[in-house]
N, C-alpha and C positions, 0 to 999 in steps of 0.2 A: 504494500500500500504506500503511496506516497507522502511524503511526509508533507505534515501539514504545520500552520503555524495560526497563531492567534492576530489576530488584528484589532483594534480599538479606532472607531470614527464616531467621535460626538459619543453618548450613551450609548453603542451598539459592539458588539464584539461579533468578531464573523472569520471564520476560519477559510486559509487562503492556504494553495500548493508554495511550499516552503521555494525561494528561488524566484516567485511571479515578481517582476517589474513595477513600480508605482506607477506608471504610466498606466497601465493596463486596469488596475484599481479605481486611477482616477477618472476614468473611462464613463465606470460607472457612476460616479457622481458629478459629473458635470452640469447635467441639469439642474443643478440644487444651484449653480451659479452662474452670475450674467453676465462674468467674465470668463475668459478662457483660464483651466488651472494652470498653472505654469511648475510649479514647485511642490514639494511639499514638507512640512517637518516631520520628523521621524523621533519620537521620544524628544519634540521641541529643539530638537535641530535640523536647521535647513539643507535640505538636498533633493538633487536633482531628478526629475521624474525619469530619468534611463537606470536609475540606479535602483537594486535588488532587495525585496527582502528576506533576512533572512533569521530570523527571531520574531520573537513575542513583540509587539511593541501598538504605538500611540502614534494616528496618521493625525494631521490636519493639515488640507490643501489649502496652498496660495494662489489666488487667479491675478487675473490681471491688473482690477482693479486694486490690488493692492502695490505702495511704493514698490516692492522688490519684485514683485512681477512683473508690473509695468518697464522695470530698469532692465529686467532679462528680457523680456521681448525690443527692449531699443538693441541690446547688447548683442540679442540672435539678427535683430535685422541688418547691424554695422557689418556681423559675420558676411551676409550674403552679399550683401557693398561690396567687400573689397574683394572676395572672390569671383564677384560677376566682373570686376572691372578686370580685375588678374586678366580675366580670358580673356576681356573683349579687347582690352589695348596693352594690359602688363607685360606680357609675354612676351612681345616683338618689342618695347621700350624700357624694360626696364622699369617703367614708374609704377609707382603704389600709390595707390589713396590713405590720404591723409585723415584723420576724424578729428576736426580741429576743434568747433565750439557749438555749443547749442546757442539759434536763433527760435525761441520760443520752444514748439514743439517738433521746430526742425533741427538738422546739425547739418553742419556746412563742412564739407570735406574738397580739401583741395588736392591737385595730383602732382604736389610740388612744383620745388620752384620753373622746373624747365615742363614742365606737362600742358598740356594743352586739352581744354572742355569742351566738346563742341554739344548742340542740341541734339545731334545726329546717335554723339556716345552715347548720352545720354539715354536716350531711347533705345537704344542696341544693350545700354547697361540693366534699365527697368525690365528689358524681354527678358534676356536672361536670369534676372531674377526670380520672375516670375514663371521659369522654366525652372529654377532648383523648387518653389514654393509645389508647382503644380506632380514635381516626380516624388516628394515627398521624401528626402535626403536621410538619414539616419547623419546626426554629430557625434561624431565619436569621441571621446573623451577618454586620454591615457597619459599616462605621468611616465616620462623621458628621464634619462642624463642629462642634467644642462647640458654638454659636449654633444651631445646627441639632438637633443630639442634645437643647439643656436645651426645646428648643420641641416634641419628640416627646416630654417625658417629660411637659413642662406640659399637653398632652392626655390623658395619666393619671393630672393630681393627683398626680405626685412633683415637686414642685419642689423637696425637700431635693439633688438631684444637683449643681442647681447648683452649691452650695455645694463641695462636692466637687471642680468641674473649674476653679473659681474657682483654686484651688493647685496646680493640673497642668501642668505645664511644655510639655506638647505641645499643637496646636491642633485634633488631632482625636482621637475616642473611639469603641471600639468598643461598638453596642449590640445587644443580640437584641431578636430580633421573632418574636412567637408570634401567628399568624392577628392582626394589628392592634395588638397590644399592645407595649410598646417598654419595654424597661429597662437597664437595666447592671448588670454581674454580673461582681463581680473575683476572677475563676478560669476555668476550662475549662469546657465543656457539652456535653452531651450531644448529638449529633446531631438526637433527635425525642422527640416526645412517648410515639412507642410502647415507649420502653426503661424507663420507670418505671412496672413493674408492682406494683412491692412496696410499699405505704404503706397507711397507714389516719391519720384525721381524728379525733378526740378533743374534746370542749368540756372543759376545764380553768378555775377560775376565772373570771374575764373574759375568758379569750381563747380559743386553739387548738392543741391538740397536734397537730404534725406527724408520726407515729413512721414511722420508715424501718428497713430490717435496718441491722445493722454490717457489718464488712467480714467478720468471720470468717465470717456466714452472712449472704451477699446475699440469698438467694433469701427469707427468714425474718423476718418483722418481731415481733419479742419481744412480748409483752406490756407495755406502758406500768408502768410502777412510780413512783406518787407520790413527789416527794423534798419533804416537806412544809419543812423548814427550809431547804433548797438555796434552793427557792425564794422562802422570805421573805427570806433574804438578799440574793438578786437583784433583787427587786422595793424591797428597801428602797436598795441601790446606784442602783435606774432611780429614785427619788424623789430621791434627791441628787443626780443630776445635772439633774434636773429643776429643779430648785432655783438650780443655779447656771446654770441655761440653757444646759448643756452634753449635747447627745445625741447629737453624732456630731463626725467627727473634724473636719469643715469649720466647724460651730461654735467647738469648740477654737483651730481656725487663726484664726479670726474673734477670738475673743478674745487671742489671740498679740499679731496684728499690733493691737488698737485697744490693748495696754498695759493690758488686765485680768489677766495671767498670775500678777503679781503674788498679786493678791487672791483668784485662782482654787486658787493653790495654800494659803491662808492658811486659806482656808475649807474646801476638801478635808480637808485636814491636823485641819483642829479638829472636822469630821466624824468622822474615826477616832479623834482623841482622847477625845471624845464614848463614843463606842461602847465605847473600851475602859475609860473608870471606867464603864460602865453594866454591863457583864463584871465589874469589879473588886466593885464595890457587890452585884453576887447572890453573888457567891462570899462575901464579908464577911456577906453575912446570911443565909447559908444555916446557919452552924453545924457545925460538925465537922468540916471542909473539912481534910485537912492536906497532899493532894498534889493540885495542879492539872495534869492531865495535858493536855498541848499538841501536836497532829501536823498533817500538812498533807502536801498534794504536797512536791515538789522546787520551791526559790525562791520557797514561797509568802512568805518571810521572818517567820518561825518564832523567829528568834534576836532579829532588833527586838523585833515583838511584844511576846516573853515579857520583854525588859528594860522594855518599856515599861508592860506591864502590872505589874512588877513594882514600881516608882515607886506606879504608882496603889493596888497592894495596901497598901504602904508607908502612904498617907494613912491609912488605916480602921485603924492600929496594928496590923500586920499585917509580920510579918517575914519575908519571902521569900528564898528559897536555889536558885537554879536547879541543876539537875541535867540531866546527857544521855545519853540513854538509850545513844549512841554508845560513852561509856566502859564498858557493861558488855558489848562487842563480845566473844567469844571470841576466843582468840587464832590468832593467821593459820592454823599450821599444822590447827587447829580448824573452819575454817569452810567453810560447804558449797560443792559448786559447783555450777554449772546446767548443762544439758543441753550447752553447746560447753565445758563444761571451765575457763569461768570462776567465779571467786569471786566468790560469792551473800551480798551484802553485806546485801542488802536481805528476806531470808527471816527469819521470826522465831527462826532454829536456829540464825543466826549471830549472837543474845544469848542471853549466859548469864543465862538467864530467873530457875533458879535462887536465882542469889547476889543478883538482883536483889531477887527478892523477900522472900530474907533479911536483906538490909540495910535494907528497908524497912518489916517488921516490929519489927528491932530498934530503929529510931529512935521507930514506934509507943510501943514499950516501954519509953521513956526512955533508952538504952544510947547508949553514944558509937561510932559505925562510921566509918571508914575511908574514903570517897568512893573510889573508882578511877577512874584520867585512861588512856586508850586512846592508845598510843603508833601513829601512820598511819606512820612513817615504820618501824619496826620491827614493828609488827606484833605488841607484845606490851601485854597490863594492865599497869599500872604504880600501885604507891604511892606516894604523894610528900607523904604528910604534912598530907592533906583531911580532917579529923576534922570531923563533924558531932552535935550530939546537939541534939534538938527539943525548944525550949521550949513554953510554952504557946501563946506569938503567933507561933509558927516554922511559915513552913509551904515545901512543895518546889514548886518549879516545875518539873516533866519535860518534857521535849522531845525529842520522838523519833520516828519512823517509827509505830513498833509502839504508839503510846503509848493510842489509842482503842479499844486492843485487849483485849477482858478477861483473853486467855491470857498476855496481858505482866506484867500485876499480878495474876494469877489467886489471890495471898493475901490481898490489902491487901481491907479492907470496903468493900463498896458506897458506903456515907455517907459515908467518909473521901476520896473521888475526884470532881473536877467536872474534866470534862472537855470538851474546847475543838476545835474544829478550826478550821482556818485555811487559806486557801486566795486566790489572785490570782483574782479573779473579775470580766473583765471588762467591763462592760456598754454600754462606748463602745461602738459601731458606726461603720462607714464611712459609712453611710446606710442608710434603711429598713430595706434589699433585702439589705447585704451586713452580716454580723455577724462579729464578731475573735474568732475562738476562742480559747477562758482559755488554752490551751498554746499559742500563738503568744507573750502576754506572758510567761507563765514560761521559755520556750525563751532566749527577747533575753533577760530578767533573767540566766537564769544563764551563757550565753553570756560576757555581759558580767563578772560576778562573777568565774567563771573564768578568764577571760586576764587579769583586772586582780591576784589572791589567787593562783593555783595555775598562769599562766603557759601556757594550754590553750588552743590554736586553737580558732577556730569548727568548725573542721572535725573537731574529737573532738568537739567538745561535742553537736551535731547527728549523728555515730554512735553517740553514747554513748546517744540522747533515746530510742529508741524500748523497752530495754531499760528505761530509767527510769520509763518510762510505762507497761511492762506491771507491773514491782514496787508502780505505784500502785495499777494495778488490783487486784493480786492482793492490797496489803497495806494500802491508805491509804481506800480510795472506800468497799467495803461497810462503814466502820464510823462514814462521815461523820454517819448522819442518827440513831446512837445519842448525838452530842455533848449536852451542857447545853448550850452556845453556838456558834454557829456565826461570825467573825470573816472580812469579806472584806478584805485587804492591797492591792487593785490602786486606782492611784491614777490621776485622772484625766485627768492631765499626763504620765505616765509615759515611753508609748514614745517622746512628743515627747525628754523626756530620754535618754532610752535610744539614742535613732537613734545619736547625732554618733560614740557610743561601738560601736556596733553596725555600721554600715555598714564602715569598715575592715576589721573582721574578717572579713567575709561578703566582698568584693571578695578577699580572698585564697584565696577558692578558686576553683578553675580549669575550665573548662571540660574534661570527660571525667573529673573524679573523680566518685565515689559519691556525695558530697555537693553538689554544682552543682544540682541542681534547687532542691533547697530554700534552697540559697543565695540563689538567681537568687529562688522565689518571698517568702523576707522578706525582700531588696532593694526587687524590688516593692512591697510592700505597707509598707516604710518613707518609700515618696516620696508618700505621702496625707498624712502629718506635716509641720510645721514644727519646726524643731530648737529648743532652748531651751537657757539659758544656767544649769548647774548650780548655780554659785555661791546661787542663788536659793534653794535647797532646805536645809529645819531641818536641822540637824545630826544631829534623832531620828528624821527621817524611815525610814521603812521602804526609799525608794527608795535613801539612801543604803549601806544593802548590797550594794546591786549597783554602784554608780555611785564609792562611796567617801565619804570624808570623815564616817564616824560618831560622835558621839561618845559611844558604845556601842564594846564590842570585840565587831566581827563579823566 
């Protein structure tokens, strides 16, 4: 008789031939969900649906709409990218596609620097894919000798991996293989090629839109929405590091360990320095300027910036006053709450938009007003004796959530507003193939800012992320591409800095809390780093908000 094994799904135990595949399992309950499963836990740890069981244990499936499903199905469809392009143009050129940055719910992949895009590949690339999607590919997934895995990649013209496993403390790697083709891909995957139905292929630029659904609607691939500045921002960060010979993280390490780190941070640094008197210099000549409004995600470091920019305004005789938009919080018993009953810090109703806008009229008007400082620990405005009145060369620095927003200053004139967004945007990569999502580094930033300012486990900070990230959406993203300037914060050394401070925190949470997975995956994804020695970093650095030591009051 064959042996059999126990299974546990929800309340139910159900005996399975010992050996059967989770796939084959989740077969059967897929109707119970509206997204496709992608994964599953196994005894509350995550693994892949090609993988076996072979003991007693505790299923629960992941489908799509959940974060990690959703990231495996981008991660399987990036697979089929650069394999269709392998075929259609790699082979005869030598070029690889690139997986450079997310443009909303697409990603822009270029075929290097000498590679050429046309509509034609494009289309020739989309068949093909959709010729692996319709034969239904089996991904095979096997763990190599690094010596062995960097010699399957060097038959597809990625030899950037190397570099990669060069700083890997184990001796072997796991790689997929798609009908002949060999890569590595740091996350989960999809079982086959038949589970990525939903994409469409785009000629953007020089390169190629990827669009995929979100997680809210798998099934659904949005229409593409040009982010015309997003993008020059990102492509002018892919030039700087270009510049300093820096495009993935094994480079990075490369220059650690030969005692460039130095000079890598000197020249980073004077990169953003750079950028922000070329910010300060349009606002000085634009004329009429008198409130420079400043927003960004969460940890884009919003408060450096605006000091720093502030100095630079200073040069062009130019008398700067920051303001935050924070102090005109309504007071506690006053502000909204969200759908579980908690306070909606981050809704434009929890500023009193109002007095906002009368105070900044009044200073228009020459009047002397009163500034108000928002008390967090009581929960009430408070006066303390902030008089401001606007001289000629006086102008406000605001900083705030809401701040890109026209209904926030919905009085102040059009002419009288240059507006700014800011944001960590980061365009290291691990290699080609695997790209560091911008909330990955803002996550560690504020992580780290957190426990070091306010005393906050990783383990809030990471239940707190996902709430924090729909207020982006809902209140920071649709107003990024109305800025005058677009300013990226994320530094090229960063999460190396970031790690030493970051990994303790994440080791204290535990296996079977809520937050362990993602613990467990930026662990992960912090050991492709080499750590560095903070001492090293400007005092006006941006990194030192998160890390400490400013000297700035942030």
């Amino acid at each position: 008789m064959e042996d059999m094994i126990k299974i546990t799904i929800g309340n139910k135990v159900k005996d399975y031939p010992k050996g059967i595949i989770y796939e084959t399992i989740a077969e059967e309950y897929q109707n119970r969900y509206d997204g496709m499963i992608a994964l599953v836990r196994v005894n509350g740890k995550i693994q892949e649906l090609r993988k076996i069981a072979t003991r007693d244990c505790k299923l629960e499936f992941i489908d799509l709409k959940d974060k990690i499903g959703a990231k495996t199905y981008a991660r399987t469809a990036t697979l089929l990218l650069v394999k269709a392009f392998h075929e259609v143009i790699g082979k005869q050129t030598d070029t690889n596609l690139s997986i450079d940055f997310a443009l909303g719910n697409g990603y822009y992949c270029s075929p290097g620097r000498d590679g050429v895009v046309t509509p034609e590949i494009v289309k020739a690339v989309e068949e093909k894919m959709r010729e692996y999607v319709a034969r239904d590919m089996v991904i095979v997934k096997r763990s190599y000798p690094i010596d062995q895995a960097n010699e399957l990649f060097a038959s597809n013209g990625l030899v950037d991996k190397a570099k990669v496993f060069r700083f890997r403390r184990t001796s072997t790697v796991n790689v997929y293989e798609l009908d002949g083709y060999y890569d590595y891909n740091y996350g989960y995957m999809l079982p086959s090629t038949g589970y990525v139905k939903y994409f469409e292929l785009l000629p953007y630029e020089k390169g190629i839109i990827l669009n995929i659904p979100d997680k809210e609607n798998p099934k659904t691939v949005t229409p593409f929405v040009p982010r015309e500045n997003l993008f020059k921002t990102l492509c002018l960060a892919d030039s700087w590091n270009n510049e300093m010979g820096i495009n993935t993280v094994g480079d990075l390490n490369e220059a650690i360990c030969e005692g460039r780190l130095n000079d890598l941070i000197l020249i980073q640094e004077a990169f953003q320095e750079r950028r922000i008197a070329e910010i300060a210099s349009n606002i000085a000549s634009r004329g009429g300027v008198r409130f420079v409004m400043i927003a960004g995600p969460s940890s884009s470091g919003k408060t450096t910036f605006s000091h720093r920019l502030s100095v630079q305004l200073s040069t062009h005789g130019l008398k700067p006053h920051p303001i935050a938009v924070d102090d005109y919080f309504v007071n506690r018993d006053k502000t909204p709450r969200d759908e579980n009953g908690d306070y909606n810090f981050e809704c434009l109703e929890a500023i009193d938009v109002e007095q906002f806008n009368k105070d900044m009229l009044d200073l228009l008007d020459g009047k002397t007003v009163e500034i108000p400082a928002f008390n967090f620990k009581t929960g009430m405005r408070e006066y303390r004796g902030n008089y401001k009145t606007l001289g000629k060369d006086d102008i406000l620095v605001i900083e705030g959530i809401h701040a890109l927003n026209d209904k926030m200053s919905y009085a102040l004139p059009m002419e009288s507003k240059f507006k700014i967004y800011i944001s960590a945007l980061t365009t290291l990569n691990i290699d080609e193939h695997n790209r560091i999502p911008t909330t990955d580094g803002r996550l560690l930033r504020r992580m780290v800012r957190d426990a070091r300012t306010r005393g906050a486990s990783a383990q809030r900070t990471i239940e707190m992320w996902p709430s924090v990230r729909r207020g982006e959406e809902e209140n920071i993203f649709p107003y990024q591409e109305a800025a005058d300037e677009m300013f990226n914060s994320a530094l090229i050394y960063e999460l190396s800095a970031l790690k030493q401070f970051a990994e303790p925190l994440l080791f204290s949470i535990k296996p079977g809390e809520a937050e362990y997975d993602e613990a467990k995956r930026l662990l992960k994804f912090l050991e492709y780093f080499l750590g560095i020695d903070t001492e090293q970093l400007p005092k006006n650095s941006i990194a030192r908000e998160f890390v400490g030591g400013s000297c700035f009051n942030v």
